[in-house]
C-alpha positions as CSV (number, residue, x, y, z in Angstrom):
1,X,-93.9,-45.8,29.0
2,X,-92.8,-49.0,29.5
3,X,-89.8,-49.2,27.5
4,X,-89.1,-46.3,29.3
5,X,-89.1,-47.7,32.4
6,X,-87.0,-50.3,31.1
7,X,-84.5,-48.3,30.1
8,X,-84.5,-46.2,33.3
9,X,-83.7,-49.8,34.8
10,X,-81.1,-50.8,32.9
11,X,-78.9,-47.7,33.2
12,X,-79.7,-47.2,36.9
13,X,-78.5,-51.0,37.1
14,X,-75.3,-50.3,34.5
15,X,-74.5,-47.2,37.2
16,X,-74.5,-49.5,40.1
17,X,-72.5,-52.0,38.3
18,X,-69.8,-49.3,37.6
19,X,-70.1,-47.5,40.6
20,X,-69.1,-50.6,42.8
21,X,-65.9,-51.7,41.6
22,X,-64.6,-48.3,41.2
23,X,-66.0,-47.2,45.0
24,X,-64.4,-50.6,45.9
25,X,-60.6,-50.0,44.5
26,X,-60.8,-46.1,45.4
27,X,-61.9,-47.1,49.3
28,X,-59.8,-50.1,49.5
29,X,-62.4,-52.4,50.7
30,X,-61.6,-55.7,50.0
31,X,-58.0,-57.3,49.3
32,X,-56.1,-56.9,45.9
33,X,-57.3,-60.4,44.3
34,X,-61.3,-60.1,45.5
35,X,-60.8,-56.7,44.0
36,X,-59.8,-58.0,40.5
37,X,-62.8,-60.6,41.1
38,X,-65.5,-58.3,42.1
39,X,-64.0,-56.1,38.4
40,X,-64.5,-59.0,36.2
41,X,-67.9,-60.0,37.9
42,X,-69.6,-56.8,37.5
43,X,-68.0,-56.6,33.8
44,X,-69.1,-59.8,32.9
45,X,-72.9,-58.8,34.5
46,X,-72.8,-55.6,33.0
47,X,-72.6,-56.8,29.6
48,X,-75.3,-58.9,30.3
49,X,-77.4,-55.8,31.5
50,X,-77.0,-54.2,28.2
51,X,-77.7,-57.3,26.0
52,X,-81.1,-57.1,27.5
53,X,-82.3,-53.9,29.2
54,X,-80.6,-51.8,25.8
55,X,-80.2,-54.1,22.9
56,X,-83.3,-56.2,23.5
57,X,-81.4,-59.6,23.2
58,X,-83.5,-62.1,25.9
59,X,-83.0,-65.5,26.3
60,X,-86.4,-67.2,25.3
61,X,-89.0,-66.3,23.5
62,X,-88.6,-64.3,20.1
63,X,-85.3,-62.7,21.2
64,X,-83.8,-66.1,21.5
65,X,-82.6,-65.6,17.0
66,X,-81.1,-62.6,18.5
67,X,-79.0,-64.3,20.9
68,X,-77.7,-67.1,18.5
69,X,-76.6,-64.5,15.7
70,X,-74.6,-62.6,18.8
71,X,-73.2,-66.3,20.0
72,X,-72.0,-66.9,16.5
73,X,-70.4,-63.1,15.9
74,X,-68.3,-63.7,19.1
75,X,-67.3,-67.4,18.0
76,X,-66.5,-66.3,14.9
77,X,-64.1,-63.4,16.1
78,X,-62.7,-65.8,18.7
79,X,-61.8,-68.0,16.4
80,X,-60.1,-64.9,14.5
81,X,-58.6,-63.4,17.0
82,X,-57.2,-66.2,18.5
83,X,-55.7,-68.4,15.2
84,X,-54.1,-65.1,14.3
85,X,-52.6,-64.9,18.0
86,X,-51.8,-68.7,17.5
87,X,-50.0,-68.2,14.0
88,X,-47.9,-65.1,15.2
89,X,-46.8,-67.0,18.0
90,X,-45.7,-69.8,16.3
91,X,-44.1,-67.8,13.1
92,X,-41.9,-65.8,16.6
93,X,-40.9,-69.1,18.3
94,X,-39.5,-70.4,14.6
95,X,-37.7,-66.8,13.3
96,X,-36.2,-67.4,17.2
């Protein structure tokens, strides 16, 4: 029942945090750049909605192994991603 509840939570929260940047560039509410800030807000708080309330990743406590493997997946895939960016950008500026 609980982790019902807590699930019930979590997507009535993910809805919320969908439903307000979308209601926000369909009405026009706000100006173009508070727009593109209030998007990337909600994104960035959305992910952290699903880390907890779906994927069970907390911040203290047990979870806390959790959060370090996830912290070290996205290093390593920044790292990746962006010396493979780095490299193909370099190899176009010297075939230019």
């Amino acid at each position: 029942m609980q982790e019902m509840r807590k699930i019930l939570i979590g997507f009535g929260l993910a809805v919320l945090l969908t439903a307000l940047p979308f209601a926000a560039v369909v009405g026009h509410w706000v100006p173009r750049d508070a727009t593109l800030w209030l998007i990337a807000i909600a994104a960035v708080v959305q992910i952290l909605v699903h880390l907890h309330f779906f994927l069970g990743i907390g911040f203290t406590g047990p979870h806390r192994e959790r959060l370090s493997s996830l912290i070290f997946a996205c290093v390593l895939i920044f790292i990746m991603i962006g010396g493979t960016l780095w490299v193909m950008g370099n190899l176009y500026q010297r075939m230019m």
